[in-house]
C-alpha positions as CSV (number, residue, x, y, z in Angstrom):
1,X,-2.1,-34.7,-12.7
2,X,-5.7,-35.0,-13.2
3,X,-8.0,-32.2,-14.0
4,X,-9.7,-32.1,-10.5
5,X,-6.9,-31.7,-8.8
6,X,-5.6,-28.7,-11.2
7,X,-8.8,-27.3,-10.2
8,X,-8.3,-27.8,-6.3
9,X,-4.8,-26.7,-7.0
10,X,-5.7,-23.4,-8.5
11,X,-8.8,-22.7,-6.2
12,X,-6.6,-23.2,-3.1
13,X,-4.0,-20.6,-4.7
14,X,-6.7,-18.0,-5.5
15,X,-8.3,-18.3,-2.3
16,X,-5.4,-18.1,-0.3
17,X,-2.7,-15.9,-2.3
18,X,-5.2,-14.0,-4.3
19,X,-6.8,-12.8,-0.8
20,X,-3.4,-11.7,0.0
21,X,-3.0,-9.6,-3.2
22,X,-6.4,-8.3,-3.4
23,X,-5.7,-6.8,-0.2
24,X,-2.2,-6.0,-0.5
25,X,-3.7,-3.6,-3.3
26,X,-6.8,-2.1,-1.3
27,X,-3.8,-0.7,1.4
28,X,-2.1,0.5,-1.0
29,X,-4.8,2.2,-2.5
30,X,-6.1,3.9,0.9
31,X,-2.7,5.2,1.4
32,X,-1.8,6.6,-1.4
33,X,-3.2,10.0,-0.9
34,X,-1.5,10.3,2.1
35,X,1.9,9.6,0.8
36,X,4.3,12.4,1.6
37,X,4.1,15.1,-0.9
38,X,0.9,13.9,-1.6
39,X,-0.8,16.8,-0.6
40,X,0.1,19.3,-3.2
41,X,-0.6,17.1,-6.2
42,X,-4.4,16.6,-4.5
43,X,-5.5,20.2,-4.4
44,X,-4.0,20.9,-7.6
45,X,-5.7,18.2,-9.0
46,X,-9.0,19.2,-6.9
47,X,-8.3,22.6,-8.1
48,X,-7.8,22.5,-11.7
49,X,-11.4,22.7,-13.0
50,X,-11.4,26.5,-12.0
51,X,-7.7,27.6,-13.4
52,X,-9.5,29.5,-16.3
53,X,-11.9,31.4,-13.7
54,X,-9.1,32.5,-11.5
55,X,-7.0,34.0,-14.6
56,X,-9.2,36.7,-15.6
């Protein structure tokens, strides 16, 4: 196998699979915060800068 066709080989793969993956992972991503039982982990998390205010 010479190197040009590794390289064709390889480009082929990313262009095709790696498309796949890369967007496999964006959907993901998107969904994940609106997962089931998502919701109370978020507004902790979006609340947790004023804990301190609130306790006094």
């Amino acid at each position: 196998m010479s190197t040009h066709s590794t390289y064709d080989l390889l480009r082929h793969l990313a262009d095709s699979w790696g498309l796949l993956a890369m967007m496999l992972v964006f959907v993901v991503l998107i969904a994940w915060p609106f997962r089931k039982g998502g919701r109370g982990r978020s507004d902790e998390a979006a609340t947790m800068i004023f804990k301190d205010e609130n306790d006094g």
